[in-house]
N, C-alpha and C positions, 0 to 999 in steps of 0.2 A: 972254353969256346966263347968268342964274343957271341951277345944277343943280338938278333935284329929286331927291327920294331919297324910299326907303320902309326903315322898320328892320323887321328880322325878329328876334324876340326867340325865340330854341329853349331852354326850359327844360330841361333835362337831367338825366340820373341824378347823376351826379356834375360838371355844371356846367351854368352859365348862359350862352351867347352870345349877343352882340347883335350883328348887322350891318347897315352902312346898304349899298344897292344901288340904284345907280339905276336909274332907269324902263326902262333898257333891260338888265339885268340883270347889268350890271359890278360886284363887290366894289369899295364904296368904304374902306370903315375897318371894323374891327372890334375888339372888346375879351371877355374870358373871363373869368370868376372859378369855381373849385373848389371845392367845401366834400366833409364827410365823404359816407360812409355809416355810423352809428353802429352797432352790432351787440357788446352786451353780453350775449347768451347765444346758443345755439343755434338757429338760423331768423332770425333777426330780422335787419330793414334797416330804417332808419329813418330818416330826417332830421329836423333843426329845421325848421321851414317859416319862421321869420323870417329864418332864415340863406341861404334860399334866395328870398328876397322882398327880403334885402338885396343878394345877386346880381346879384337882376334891375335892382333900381335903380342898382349901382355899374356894373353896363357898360352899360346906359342913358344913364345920366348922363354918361359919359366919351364915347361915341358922340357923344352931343346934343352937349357940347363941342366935340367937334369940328369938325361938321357948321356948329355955329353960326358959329367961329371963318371957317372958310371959305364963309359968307355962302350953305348948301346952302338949299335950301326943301325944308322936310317936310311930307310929305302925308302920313306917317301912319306909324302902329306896326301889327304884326300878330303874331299869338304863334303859337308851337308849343311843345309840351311832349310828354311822355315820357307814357304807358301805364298805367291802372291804380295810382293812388295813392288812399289814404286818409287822410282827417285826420277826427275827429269834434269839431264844435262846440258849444259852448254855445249858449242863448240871447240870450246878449250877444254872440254874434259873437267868441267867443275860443275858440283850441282848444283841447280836453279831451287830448288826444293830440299825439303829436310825426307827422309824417307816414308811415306807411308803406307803401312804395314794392313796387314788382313783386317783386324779390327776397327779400320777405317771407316765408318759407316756415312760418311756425307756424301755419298752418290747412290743414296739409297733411293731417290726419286729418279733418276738415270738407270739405275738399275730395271724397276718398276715397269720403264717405259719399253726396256732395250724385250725384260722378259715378258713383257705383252705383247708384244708387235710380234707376226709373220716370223721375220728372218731370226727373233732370238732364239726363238724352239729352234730353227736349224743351226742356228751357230752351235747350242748347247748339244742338239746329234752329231756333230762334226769335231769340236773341240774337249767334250766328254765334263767344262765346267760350267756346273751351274752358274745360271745371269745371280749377282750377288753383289754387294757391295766389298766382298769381300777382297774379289778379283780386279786386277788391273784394268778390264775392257771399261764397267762403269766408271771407275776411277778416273780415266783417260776422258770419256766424256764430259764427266762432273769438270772436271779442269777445265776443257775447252771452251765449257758454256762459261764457266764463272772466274777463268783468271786468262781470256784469251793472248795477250800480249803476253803472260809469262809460257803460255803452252805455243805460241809461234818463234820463242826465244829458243825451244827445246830440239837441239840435236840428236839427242837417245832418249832413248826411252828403256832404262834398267832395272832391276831388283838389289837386293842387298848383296848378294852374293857377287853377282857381277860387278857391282862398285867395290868390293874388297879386291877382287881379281884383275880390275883395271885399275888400281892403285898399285897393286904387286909385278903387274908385267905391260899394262900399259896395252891391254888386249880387252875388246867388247867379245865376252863369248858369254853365251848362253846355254846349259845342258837344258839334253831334250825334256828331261822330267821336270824341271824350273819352268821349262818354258810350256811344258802340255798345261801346268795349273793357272793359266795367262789369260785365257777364256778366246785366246787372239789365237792357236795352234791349232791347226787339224790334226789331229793323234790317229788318224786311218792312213793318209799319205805323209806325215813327219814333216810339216812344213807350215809356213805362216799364212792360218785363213783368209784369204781375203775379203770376204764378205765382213767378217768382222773387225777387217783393220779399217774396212770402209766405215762402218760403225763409229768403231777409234778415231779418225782420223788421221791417222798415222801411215808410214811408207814402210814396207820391210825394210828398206836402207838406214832407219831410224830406228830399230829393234838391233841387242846383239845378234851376233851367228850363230844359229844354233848348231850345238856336235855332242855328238854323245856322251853319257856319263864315264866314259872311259879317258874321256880328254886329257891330254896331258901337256903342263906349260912346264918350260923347260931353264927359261929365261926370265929368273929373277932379277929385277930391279939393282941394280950396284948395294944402293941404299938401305934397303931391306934385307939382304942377302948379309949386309954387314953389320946391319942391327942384332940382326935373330943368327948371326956367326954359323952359317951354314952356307955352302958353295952356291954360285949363283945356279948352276944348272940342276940342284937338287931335284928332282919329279914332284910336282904337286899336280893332283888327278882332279878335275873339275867335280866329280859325285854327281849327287843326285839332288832331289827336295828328302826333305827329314822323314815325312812319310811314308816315300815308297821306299828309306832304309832302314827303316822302323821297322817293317815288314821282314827286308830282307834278314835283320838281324835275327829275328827270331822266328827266320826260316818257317812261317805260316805259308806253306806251299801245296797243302793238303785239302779236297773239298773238307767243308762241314769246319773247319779251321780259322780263326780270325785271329788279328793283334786289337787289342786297345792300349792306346797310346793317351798318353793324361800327362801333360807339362803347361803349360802354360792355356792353352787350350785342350782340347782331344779329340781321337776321331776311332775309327771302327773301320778295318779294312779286310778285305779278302784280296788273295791273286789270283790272276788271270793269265793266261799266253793269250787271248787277244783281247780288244779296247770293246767295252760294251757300255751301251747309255738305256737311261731308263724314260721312258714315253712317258713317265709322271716327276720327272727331271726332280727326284729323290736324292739319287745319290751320284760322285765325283766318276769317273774315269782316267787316272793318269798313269803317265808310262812310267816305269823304270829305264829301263829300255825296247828296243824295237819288241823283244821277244816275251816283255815281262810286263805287266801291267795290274795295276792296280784298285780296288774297284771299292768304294765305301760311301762315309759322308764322314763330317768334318762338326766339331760342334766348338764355338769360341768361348765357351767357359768351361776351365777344366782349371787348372792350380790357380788360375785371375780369379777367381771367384773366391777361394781359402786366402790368398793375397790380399785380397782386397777386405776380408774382415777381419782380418788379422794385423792392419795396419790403421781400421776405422775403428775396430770394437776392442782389441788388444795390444793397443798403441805403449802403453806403459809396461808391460809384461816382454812387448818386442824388445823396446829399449833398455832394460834390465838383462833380457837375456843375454842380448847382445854385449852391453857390459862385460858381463861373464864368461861370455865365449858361449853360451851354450846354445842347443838348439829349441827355438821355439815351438818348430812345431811337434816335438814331445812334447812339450807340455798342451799344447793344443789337441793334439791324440788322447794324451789321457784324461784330458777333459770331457772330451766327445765321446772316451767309452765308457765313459761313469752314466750318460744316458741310452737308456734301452733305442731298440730297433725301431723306427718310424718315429724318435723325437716325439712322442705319444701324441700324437695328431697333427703339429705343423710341418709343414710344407714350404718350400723353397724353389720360387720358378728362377732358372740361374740366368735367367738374360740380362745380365751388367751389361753386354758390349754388343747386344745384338744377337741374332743366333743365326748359324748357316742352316747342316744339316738339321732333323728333316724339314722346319717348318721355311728357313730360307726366306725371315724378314727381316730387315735389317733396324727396322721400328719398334722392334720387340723389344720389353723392360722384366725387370729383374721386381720380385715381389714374395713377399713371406703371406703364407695363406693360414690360418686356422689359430692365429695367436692365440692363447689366454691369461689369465691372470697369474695361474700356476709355472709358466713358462719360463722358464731361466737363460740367461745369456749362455749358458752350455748348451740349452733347447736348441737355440737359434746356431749354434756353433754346428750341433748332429745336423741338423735340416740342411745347413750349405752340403756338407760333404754329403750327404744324401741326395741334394737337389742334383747334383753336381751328376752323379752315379745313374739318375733319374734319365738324365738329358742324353747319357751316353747309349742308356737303354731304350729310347725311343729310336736310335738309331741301329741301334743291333736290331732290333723288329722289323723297319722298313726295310734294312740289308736282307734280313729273310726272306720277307717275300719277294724280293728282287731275284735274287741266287741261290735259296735254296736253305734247310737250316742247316745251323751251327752248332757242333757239340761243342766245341775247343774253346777255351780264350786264351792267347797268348798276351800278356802285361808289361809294361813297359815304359819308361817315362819317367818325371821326379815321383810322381803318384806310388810308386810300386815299393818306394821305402820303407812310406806305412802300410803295415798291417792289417792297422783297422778299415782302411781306404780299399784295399786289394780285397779283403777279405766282405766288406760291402757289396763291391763288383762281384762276386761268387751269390751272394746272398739276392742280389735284385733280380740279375740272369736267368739264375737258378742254374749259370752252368759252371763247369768246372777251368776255376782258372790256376794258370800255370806263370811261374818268372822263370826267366834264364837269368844265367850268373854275371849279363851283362846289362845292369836294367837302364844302362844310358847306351840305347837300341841306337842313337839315328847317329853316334859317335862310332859305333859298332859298325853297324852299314855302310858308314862313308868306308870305313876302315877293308871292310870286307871289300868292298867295290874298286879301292886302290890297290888293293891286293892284285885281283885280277886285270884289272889295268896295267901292273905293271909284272904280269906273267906269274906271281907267285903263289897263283890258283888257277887250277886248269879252266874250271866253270865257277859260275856263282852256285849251282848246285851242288859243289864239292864243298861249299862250306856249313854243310850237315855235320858233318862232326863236330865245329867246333862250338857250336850252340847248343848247352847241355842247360837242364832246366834245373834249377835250386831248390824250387818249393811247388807245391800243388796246394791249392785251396778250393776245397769240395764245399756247396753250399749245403748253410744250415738251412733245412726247410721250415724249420718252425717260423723263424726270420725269412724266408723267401715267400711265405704265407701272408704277412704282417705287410712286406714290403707289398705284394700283389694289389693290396688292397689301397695301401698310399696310392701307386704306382698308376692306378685308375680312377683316381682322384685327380692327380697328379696330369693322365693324356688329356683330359675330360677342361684343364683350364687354360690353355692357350685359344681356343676355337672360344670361348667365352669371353676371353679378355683382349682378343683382337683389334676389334676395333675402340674401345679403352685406349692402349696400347699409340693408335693411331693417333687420337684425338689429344693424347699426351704429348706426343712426339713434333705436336703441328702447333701445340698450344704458345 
């Protein structure tokens, strides 16, 4: 009997994955491609958007080879992508701008301003994201103030995902869950706030359409369609953002229930059926869709931070490895677990790139606390992946007291590979975490979500069965003892180093 299969295309901060899955939710093949994050001064993250649109078609294209090769039947593509990106277009449909991404922090005094004033608190009760640098509305400002003739030249105003899908059909659309993380969407009435587009500057006319994540284009490009040797009218389903199908994959639909997700950044989510914000504008609110909702905080260092010292402190060991084929962060892993639990007194505050959830300043720096002379560059190796675990844990706290507690963790992300990374997250919590056998969740989720987009799931709720969990990791308490005491070390130095922080950032 031929197979069918549905691909899930997760466009990512710093990559693109394609996976084909069959109908009953087995990993068939998959393929990855990496590109930068550009950052030539202070605040800035950027990407090419072609570079990332060439991505998406090279592990597409190798997928489809595949699939083809072994005689699969495809019902369809479905996309997820990453949070909060901007690119400004022309009238010709060509970008004015290179893409910038969540880690984007140079509207962090735009930010400042938007979440001090009167109207931001209500934009932030109405649209469910926090004022941030990380979101588009600052963003939009920062431009205006500081490149006004290139933000008058701009016709659209898009994300990454929308300039892949206006390259492929030559269509501005926006799903609703792209567009609730925009800081510019009411997620109560499903439509473009206008107080905050006033903010913006911007005209609905000049944002994609928003349509739901069930969307479906039908009408590939001649060119593409004969690139990637698949019919032009193949279904590819718009999706969602990578987070609310992070969630869905690993069907976290239970109170007391949460996903953490850890890939490039991380975040800490619960679901909801309906949009809820917090009066201490803590944590996110975004849709999945009209019926499904999303409810966490977001933190921007989660695999950028092991990335990032692993390319500053283990530059020579990368490039050997990579010689070799092999993977470096095994050896990074077994480095890290040659040192005991709490790195024997240092500390890792992980703000490289700023931080959102919960402290939500875009000013914030990245800092090793308790060096000493006995310290080893493994020392400092435990601390990152602890600081890391750290950051995600001050936001499962604030989530508690928002919603309510948490027994469960659902895991998820590049993170969930290692062991020792997974099995840390069990030990800081103290709760019991769990992987499903598909631990690239938001490839999973688009997958799930095209599914039923194109009928081959009755409900998204029907895709309980195919979410089966692999592993359970119960915390060691001796080490969740150890960790309690970093950990309150650890809340106790941001409110210290604040304005430090500030005085750095201005300097």
């Amino acid at each position: 009997m031929q197979q069918s299969s549905i691909i899930g295309v997760d466009i990512g901060t710093t990559s693109t994955k394609s996976v084909a899955f069959g109908l009953t939710g087995e990993v068939l093949y998959y393929q990855t491609v990496e590109y930068p994050i550009l950052s030539e001064e202070p605040g800035q993250a950027e990407q090419e958007p072609e570079q990332v649109l060439e991505a998406v078609l090279s592990t597409l294209g190798k997928v489809l080879e595949w699939q083809q090769q072994r005689g699969c039947k495809l019902e369809g593509v479905s996309f997820s992508s990453a949070m909060h990106s901007l690119i400004l277009m022309d009238a010709a449909g060509e970008p004015l701008t290179r893409c910038l991404i969540w880690a984007d922090s140079r509207s962090h005094a735009c930010a400042d301003e938007i979440r001090n004033s009167p109207v931001g608190h209500k934009i932030y009760l109405q649209t469910g994201t926090p004022v941030h640098p990380m979101s588009p509305l600052p963003k939009l400002c920062w431009l205006r103030q500081e490149q006004p003739e290139l933000f008058g030249q701009a016709a659209k105003f898009i994300g990454i995902k929308e300039y892949v899908l206006y390259r492929l059909f030559g269509q501005y659309k926006v799903d609703q869950s792209v567009a609730s993380a925009m800081g510019l969407f009411n997620i109560f009435e499903f439509e473009w706030h206008q107080d905050a587009l006033e903010v913006a500057g911007v005209k609905p006319e000049q944002l994609p359409e928003p349509v739901p994540p069930t969307y479906t284009f039908r009408e590939l490009k001649p060119a593409y369609a004969s690139l990637l040797k698949i019919p032009a009218d193949t279904p590819f389903v718009i999706g969602a953002s990578d987070g609310c199908l992070a969630n869905l994959a690993s069907h976290a639909v239970r109170a007391g229930e949460a996903v953490v997700t850890i890939g490039t950044s991380g975040a800490v989510r619960v679901m909801s059926n309906k949009p809820a914000t917090d009066l201490q504008e803590r944590v996110f609110s975004y849709a999945l869709n009209k019926d499904h909702f999303v409810l966490g905080g977001a933190v921007n260092n989660g695999g950028v931070a092991l990335r990032w010292f692993r390319d500053t402190f283990y530059a020579a060991e990368t490039a050997e490895a990579m010689a070799k084929d092999q993977d470096i962060y095994e050896l990074l892993n077994e480095v890290a677990e040659s040192i005991s639990a709490g790195a024997d007194g240092l500390l890792f505050l992980p703000y490289l790139l700023g931080e959102r959830a919960p402290i939500w300043d875009g000013a914030a720096r990245a800092c090793f606390i308790g060096a000493n002379y006995n310290h080893s560059r493994a020392h400092f190796l435990r601390a990152v992946m602890e600081g890391v675990i750290f950051g995600v844990n001050s936001v499962v706290q604030a989530l508690e007291q928002t919603v309510g507690p948490i027994s469960c963790i659902y895991a998820n992300g590049g993170f969930s590979f290692s062991e020792l990374w997974v099995q840390m997250l069990a030990d800081v919590t103290g709760k019991k975490v769990q992987l499903t056998e598909t631990p690239e969740g938001s490839a999973f989720g688009a997958a799930l979500m095209g599914m039923y987009a194109l009928q081959l799931l009755p409900s998204l709720e029907e895709a309980e069965h195919m979410i089966r969990v692999s592993r359970t990791y119960e915390p060691d308490m001796e080490s969740h003892r150890t960790y309690a005491k970093g950990y309150a070390v650890f809340e106790a130095l941001y409110p210290k180093l604040k304005e430090s922080f500030e005085q750095l950032n201005n300097a």
